[in-house]
C-alpha positions in Angstrom: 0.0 0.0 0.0 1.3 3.3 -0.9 -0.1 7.2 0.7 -0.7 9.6 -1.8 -0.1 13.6 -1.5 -2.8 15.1 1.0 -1.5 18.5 1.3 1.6 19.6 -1.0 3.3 22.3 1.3 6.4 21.1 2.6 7.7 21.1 6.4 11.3 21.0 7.3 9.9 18.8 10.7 6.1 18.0 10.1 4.9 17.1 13.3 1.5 16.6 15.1 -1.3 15.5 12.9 -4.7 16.1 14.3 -7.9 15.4 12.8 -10.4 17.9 14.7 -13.8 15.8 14.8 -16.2 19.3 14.7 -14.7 21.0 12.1 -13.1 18.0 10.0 -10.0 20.1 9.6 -6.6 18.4 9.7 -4.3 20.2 11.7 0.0 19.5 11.6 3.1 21.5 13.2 6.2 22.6 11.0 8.2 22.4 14.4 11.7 23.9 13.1 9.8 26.6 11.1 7.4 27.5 14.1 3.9 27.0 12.0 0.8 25.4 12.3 -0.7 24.3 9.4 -4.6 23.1 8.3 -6.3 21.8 5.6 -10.0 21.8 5.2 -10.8 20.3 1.7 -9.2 23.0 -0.7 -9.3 25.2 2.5 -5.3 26.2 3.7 -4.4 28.4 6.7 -1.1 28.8 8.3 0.0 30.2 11.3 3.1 31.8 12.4 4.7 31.8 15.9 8.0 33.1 17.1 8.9 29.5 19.1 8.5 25.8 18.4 5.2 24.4 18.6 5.0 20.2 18.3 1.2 18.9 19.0 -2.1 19.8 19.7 -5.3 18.7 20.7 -9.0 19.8 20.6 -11.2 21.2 23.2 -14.1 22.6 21.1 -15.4 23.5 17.9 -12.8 26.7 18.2 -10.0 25.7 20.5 -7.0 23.7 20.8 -4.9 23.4 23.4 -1.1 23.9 21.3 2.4 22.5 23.1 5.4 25.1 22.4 9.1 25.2 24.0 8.0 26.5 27.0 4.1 26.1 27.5 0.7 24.8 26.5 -1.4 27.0 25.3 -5.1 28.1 24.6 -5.8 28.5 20.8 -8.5 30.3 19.2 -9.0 29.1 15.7 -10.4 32.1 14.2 -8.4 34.7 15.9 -5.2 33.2 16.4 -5.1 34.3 19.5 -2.8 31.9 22.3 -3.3 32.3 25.9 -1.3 30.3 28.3 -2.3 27.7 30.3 0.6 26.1 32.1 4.3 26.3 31.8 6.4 23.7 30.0 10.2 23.6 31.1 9.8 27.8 30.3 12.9 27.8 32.2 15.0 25.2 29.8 15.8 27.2 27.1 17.9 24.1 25.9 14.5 21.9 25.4 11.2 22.1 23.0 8.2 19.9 23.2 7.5 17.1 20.8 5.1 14.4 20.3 1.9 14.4 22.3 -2.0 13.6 22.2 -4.8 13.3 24.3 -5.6 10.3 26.0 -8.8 8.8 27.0 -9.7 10.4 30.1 -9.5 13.9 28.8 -5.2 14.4 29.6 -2.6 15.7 27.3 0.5 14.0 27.3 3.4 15.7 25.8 6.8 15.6 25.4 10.0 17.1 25.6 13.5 17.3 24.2 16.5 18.7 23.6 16.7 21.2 20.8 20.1 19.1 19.5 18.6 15.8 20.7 20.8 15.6 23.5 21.2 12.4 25.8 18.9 12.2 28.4 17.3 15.7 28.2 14.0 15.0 27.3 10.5 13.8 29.5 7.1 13.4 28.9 4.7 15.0 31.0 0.8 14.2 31.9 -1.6 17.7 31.5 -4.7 16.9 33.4 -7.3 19.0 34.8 -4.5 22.4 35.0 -2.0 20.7 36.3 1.2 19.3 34.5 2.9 16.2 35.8 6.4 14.7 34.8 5.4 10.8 34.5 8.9 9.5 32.6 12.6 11.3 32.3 15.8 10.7 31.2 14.7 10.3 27.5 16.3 11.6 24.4 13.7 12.1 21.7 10.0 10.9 23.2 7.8 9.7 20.6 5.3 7.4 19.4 2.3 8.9 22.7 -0.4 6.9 21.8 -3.6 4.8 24.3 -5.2 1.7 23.9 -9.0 2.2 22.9 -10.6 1.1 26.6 -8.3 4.0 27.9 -5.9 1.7 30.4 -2.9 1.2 28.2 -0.4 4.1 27.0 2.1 3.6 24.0 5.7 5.7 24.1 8.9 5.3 22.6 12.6 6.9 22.8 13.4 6.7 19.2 17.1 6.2 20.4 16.4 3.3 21.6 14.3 1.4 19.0 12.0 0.2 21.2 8.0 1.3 21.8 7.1 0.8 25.5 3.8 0.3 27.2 2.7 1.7 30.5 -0.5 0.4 32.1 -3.1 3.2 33.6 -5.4 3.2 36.4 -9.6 4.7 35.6 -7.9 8.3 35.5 -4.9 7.5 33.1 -2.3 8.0 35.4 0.7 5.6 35.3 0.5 2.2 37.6 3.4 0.5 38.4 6.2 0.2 35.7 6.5 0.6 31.9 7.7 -2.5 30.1 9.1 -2.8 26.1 6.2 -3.7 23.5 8.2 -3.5 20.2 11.5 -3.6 19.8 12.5 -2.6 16.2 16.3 -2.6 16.6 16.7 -5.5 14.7 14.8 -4.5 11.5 16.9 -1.8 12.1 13.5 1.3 12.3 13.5 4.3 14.1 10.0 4.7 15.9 8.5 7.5 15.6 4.7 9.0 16.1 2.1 6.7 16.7 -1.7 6.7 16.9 -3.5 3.1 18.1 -7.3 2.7 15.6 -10.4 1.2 16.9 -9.2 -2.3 16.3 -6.6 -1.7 19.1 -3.6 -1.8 16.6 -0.4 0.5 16.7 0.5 2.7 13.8 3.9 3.4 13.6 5.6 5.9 11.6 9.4 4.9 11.5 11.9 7.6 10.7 14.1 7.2 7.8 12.5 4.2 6.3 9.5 6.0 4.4 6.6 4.1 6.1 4.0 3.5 8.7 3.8 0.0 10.0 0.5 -1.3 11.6 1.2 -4.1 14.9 -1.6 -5.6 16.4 -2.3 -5.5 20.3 0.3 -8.4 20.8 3.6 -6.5 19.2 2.8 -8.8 16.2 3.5 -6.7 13.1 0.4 -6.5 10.3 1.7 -4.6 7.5 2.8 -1.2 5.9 1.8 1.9 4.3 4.5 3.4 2.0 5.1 7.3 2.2 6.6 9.4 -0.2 8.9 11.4 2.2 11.7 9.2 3.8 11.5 10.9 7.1 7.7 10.0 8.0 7.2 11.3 11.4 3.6 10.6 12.9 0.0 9.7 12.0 -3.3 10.9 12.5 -6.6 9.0 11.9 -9.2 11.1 10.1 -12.2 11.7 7.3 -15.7 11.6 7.8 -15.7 7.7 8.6 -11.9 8.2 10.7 -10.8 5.9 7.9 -8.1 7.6 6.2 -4.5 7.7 7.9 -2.8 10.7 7.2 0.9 11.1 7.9 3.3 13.7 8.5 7.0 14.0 7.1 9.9 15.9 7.0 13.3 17.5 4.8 14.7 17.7 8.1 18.9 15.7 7.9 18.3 14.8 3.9 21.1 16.8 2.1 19.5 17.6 -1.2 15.6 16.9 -1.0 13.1 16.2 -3.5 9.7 17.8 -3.6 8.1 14.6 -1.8 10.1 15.4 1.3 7.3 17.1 3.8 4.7 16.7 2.6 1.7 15.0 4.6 0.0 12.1 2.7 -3.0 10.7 3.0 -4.7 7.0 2.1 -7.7 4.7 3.5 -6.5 2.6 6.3 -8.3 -0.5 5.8 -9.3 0.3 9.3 -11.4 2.7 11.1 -9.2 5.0 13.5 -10.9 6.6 16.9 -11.9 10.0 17.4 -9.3 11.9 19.0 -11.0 13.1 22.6 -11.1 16.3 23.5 -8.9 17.7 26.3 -10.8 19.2 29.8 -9.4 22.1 30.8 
């Protein structure tokens, strides 16, 4: 199976795909160039922002709640207008956020890293209810933030280390007791990436470097692969009117001389219906 162009504009770091259910608007970050981007059927807006911003989530028909270097942040669709809500390592100018999504209960998770991917420098942290909470250090690049459909299971990886972990939750979605490995992709040799779990239970994995986005079911048992044009696929996002089509982000970031397919976010049907990302509480 192979994606096809969904929206042409390319992103040095596409990042962050969300499907908003209200407005069936696709929503994606350019992270290095400080944009967020959206496509409505022929319908393009971009906005501009003087500091990183990685991933979003909806909280109604007009609002998203946007993760930057140093906070999460109100956002008013029609207004561009950002308002903070909490502080995100504001005080670490040596870190940006990067992968994050809501999870079941109504929580953000996002998380962090170090602008040069430094060892060890990066965390994901649990937004719930107005409060932020660090649940996991001592990462490098934190990726692959997806949950299980009943809501008890989270998904994360360090892309360093080739491996997607799983972390059980209690009714809330906080953490209980320790994460363990799920996938470990280090001898295929793939970098994981975003991830976003459909209704089916089964992980979609985009995988740095290696131009895809590989489906495992809820045993680790890999399913098969979607081919995308841009080498550096980064994350996916289940959307359409019947949250059937898999759209995925990609980036020019590291490739010396890219081609116009570097960037880009492609789309294609799934074979699978995906979940309705829920909207955050505030």
């Amino acid at each position: 199976m192979r994606a096809q162009v969904f929206d042409p504009r390319p992103c040095v770091l596409g990042e962050g795909p969300l499907w908003h259910p209200l407005r069936q608007e696709l929503f994606w970050f350019d992270i290095i160039a400080c944009r967020l981007l959206a496509r409505q059927g022929e319908i393009t807006r971009m906005w501009q922002f003087d500091e990183h911003h990685s991933a979003a989530g909806w909280v109604d028909h007009d609002t998203l709640l946007i993760a930057s270097e140093t906070g999460l942040w109100r956002f008013n669709i029609e207004t561009g207008q950002r308002d903070l809500v909490a502080p995100l390592e504001a005080d670490r100018p040596e870190t940006r956020s990067n992968d994050g999504r809501a999870d079941r209960q109504g929580g953000f998770w996002i998380g962090t890293m170090g602008k040069h991917a430094e060892p060890g420098l990066g965390a994901i942290y649990r937004f719930y209810k107005g409060e932020v909470v660090r649940l996991f250090d001592g990462l490098t690049i934190p990726n692959a933030i997806c949950f299980a459909p009943d809501g008890r299971m989270a998904y994360y990886a360090c892309t360093k280390t080739g491996q997607i972990n799983r972390q059980p939750l209690d009714a809330a979605g906080w953490p209980v007791g320790a994460p363990e490995v799920f996938i470990d992709l280090n001898d295929a040799g793939l970098n994981p990436d975003g991830a976003v779990v459909d209704a089916e239970g089964g992980i979609w994995n985009a995988q740095w470097g290696a131009g895809r986005v590989a489906r495992y079911l809820p045993d680790g048992t890999f399913d098969r692969a979607i081919s995308v044009g841009g080498v550096h696929s980064s994350c996916p996002a289940f959307g359409g009117p019947d949250l059937n089509t898999l759209f995925v982000t990609t980036a020019r970031e590291d490739i010396l001389a890219p081609d116009a397919a570097q960037g880009m976010v492609y789309a294609c049907d799934a074979g699978v219906k995906g979940l309705q990302e829920p909207h955050i509480l505030l």
